[in-house]
N, C-alpha and C positions, 0 to 999 in steps of 0.2 A: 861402771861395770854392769850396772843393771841394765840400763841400755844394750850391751853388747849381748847378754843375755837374752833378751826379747827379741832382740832383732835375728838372734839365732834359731832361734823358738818358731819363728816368723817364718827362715829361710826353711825349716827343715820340714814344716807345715809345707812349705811350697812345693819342695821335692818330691813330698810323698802323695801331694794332688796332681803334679806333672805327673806321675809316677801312672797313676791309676787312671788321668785322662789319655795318654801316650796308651795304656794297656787296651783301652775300648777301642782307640782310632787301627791302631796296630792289628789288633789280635785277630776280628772280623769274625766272622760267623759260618762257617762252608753249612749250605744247604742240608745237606746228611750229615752223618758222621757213621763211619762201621765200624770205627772202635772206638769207646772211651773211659778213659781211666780218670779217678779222681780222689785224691788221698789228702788225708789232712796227717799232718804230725804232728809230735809230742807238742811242741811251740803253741798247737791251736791253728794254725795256717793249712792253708786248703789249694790246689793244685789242680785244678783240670785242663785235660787237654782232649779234644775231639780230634782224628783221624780219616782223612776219607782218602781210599784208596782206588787206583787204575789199572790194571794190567798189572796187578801184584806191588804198586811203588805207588808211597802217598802222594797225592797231588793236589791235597789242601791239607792245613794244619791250625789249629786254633787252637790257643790257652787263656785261662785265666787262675789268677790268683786274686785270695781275701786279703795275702799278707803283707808283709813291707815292699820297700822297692825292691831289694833283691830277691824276693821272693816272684815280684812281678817279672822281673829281668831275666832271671832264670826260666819261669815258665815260658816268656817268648825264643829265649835262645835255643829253649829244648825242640818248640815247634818248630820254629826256621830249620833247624839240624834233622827232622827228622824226613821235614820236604824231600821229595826224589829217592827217597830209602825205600827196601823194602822192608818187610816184617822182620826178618833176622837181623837185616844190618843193624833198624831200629834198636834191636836191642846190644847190640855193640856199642850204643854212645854211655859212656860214664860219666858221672858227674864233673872230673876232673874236664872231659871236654864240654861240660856245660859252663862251667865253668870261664874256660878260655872263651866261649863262645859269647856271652855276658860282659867279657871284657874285664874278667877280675873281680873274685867274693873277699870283702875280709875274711879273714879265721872263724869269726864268732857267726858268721851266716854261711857257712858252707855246706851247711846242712839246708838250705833253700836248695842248691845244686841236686840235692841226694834225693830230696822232693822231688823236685821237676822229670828226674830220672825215673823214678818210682812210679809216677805219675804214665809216663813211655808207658814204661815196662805194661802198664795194667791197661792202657788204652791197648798195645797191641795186644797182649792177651784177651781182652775184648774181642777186639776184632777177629783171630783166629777161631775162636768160641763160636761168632755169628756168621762167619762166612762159612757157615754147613749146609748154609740155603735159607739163613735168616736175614729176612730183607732188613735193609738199613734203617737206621734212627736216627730220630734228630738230634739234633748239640744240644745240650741243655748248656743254658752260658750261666748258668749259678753253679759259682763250685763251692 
């Protein structure tokens, strides 16, 4: 039994280094960003996502998280979803489609989903803020 124990120990360590190397290869970095939001919740876990927009609709997107895998997962499912949106739509995606979009939160991490959303929410807010004629900024990739 102890064996079974370690060796789970083992696999869950692996998960949460796939987890975090998958997040650096994925996530990338877009050159500017003109809006960015970055929230940490109640949990400790931290959430950013940089926005760089074209003709009104993002056409790059970057996240990272500090937190677990679903934390990570969610943060990329929010960026992917918000690709080709504009600033309104952006803010139409809810966690329940971050959600779907992640491929499934258990109960006790669904509030990662509510992160990542949150996270939207304040990058695009960002960005409306700056585009008064405030030139763009770069990604800070520490969230």
């Amino acid at each position: 039994m102890l064996a079974q124990l370690a060796a789970a120990a083992v696999l869950m360590l692996l998960v949460g280094a796939g987890c975090l190397a998958l997040q650096r290869l994925k996530s990338g970095r877009p050159r500017r960003a003109d809006g960015q939001g970055r929230i940490t919740g109640r949990c400790g876990e931290s959430v950013a996502i940089g926005l760089t927009f074209s003709a009104e609709r993002v056409v790059d997107a970057a996240a990272r998280s500090d937190g677990c895998a679903y934390s990570c997962t969610c943060a990329l499912a929010a960026a992917r979803l918000a690709k080709g949106r504009s600033a309104t739509e952006i803010l139409d995606i809810s966690a329940a489609a971050i959600e779907r979009a992640a491929g499934g939160v258990p109960a006790d991490h669904r509030h990662c989903a509510a992160l990542a959303a949150a996270a939207l929410r304040a990058a695009v807010d960002d960005y409306m803020q700056r585009r008064q004629g405030t030139a763009a900024h770069r990604w800070d990739p520490h969230p």
